[in-house]
C-alpha atoms as one frame of an Amber mdcrd trajectory, in Angstrom:
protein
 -27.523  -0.809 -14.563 -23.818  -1.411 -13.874 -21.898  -0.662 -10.884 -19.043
   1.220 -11.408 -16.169   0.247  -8.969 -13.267   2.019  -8.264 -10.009  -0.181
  -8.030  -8.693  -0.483  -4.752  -4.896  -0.400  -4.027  -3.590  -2.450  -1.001
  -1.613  -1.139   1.171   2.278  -1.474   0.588   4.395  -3.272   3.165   7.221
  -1.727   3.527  10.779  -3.607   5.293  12.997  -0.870   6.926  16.618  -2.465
   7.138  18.256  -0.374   8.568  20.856  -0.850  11.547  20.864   2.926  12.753
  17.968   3.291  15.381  16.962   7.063  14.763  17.120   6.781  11.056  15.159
   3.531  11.273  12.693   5.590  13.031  12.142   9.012  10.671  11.349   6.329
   7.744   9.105   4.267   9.931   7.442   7.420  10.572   7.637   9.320   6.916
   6.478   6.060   5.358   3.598   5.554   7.666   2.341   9.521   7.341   2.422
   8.367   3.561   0.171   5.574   4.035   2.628   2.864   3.965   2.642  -0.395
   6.028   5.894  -1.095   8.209   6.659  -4.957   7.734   9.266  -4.829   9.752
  12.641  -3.341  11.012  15.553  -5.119  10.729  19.078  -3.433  11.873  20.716
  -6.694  11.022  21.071  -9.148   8.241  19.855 -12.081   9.789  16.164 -10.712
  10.535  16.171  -9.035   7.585  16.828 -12.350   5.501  13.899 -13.604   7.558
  11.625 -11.705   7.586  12.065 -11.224   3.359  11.837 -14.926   3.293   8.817
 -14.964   5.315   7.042 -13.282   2.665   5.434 -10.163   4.683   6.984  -7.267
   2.760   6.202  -5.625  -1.310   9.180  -3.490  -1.116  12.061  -2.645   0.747
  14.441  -0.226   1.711  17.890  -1.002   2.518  20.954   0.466   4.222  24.257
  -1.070   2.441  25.992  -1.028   5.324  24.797  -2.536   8.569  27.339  -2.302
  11.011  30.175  -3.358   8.785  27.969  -6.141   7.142  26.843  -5.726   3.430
  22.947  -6.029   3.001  23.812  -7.180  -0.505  22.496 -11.011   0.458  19.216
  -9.227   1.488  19.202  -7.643  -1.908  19.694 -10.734  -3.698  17.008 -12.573
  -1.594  14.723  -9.968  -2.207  15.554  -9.779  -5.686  14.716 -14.031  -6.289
  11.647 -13.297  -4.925  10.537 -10.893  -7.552  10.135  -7.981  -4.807  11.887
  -4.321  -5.592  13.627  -2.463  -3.239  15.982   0.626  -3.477  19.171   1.466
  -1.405  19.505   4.353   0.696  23.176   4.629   2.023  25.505   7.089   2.994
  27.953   5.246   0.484  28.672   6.403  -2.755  28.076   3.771  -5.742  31.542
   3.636  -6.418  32.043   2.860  -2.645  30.411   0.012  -3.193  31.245  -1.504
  -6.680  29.228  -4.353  -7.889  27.561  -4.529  -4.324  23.811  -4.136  -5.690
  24.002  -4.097  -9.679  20.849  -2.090 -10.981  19.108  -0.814  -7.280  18.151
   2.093  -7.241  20.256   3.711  -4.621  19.320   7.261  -2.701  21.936   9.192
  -1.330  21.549   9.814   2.910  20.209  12.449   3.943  17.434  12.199   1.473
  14.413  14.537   1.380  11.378  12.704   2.421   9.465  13.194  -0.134  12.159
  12.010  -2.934  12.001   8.809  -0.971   7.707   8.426  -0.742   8.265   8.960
  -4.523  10.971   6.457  -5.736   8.864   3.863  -3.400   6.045   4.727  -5.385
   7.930   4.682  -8.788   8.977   1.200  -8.039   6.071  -0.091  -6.912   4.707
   0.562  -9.930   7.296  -1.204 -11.754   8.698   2.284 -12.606  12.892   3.203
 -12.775  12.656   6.886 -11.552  16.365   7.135 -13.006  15.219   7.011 -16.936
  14.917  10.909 -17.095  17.102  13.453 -16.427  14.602  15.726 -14.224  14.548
  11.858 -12.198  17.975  11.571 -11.506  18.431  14.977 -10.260  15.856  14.420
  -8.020  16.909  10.810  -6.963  20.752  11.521  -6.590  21.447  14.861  -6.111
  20.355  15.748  -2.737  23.121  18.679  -2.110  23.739  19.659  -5.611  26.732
  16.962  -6.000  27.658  14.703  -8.534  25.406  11.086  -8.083  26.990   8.804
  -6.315  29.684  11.497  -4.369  30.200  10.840  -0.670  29.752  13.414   1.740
């Protein structure tokens, strides 16, 4: 007789870098309700190259803009190491031209939920912006045009 097994998936570890405190907090909390892993917070770029370099993290999220320094280096570190990540800023796209060619990029405030899912999209090797129904979910939190500041 053969024993069936059901595949197991890890836990993802998840880096928050993010320099404002109470929004470092609600995703340290959302993603943990999900059944996430917290890696680590970093509010600067410094730790945050770290602690990518150190190896502890699958995925990331990252703010663009922590305290008037780009996280684009933590992007491109990130990025050499094969890991995905997606960009959740208060910028627009066009605020930030060429800053992180191809991320995926969520617009703050973003719903929870959208969030837990484009994780899980790219964890799975999965662009959640290749169908329409995707990027309204993804980039149109307020009914704007992706990639409007508000």
């Amino acid at each position: 007789m053969t024993k069936m097994t059901m595949p197991v998936s890890p836990v993802a570890r998840v880096l928050i870098v993010e320099d404002e405190p109470m929004i470092a907090f609600m995703l340290e909390d959302t993603l943990t309700e999900a059944g996430f892993k917290i890696a680590g917070i970093a509010a600067k770029l410094q730790p945050a190259l770290t602690m990518i370099e150190s190896g502890g993290c699958d995925v990331a999220i990252l703010d663009a803009n922590l305290a008037g320094v780009s996280s684009a280096p933590a992007a491109s570190a990130l990025t050499a190491r094969g890991l995905p990540f997606l960009v959740l800023s208060g910028y627009s796209s066009d605020q930030q031209k060429g800053a992180f060619p191809g991320a995926l990029r969520l617009q703050k405030p973003c719903q929870p939920e959208r969030l837990i899912e484009a994780l899980r999209s790219i964890l799975r090797g999965l662009d959640p912006r290749r169908t329409q129904s995707s990027q309204e979910a993804f980039c149109e939190e307020d009914g704007s045009s992706p990639g409007r500041a508000r």
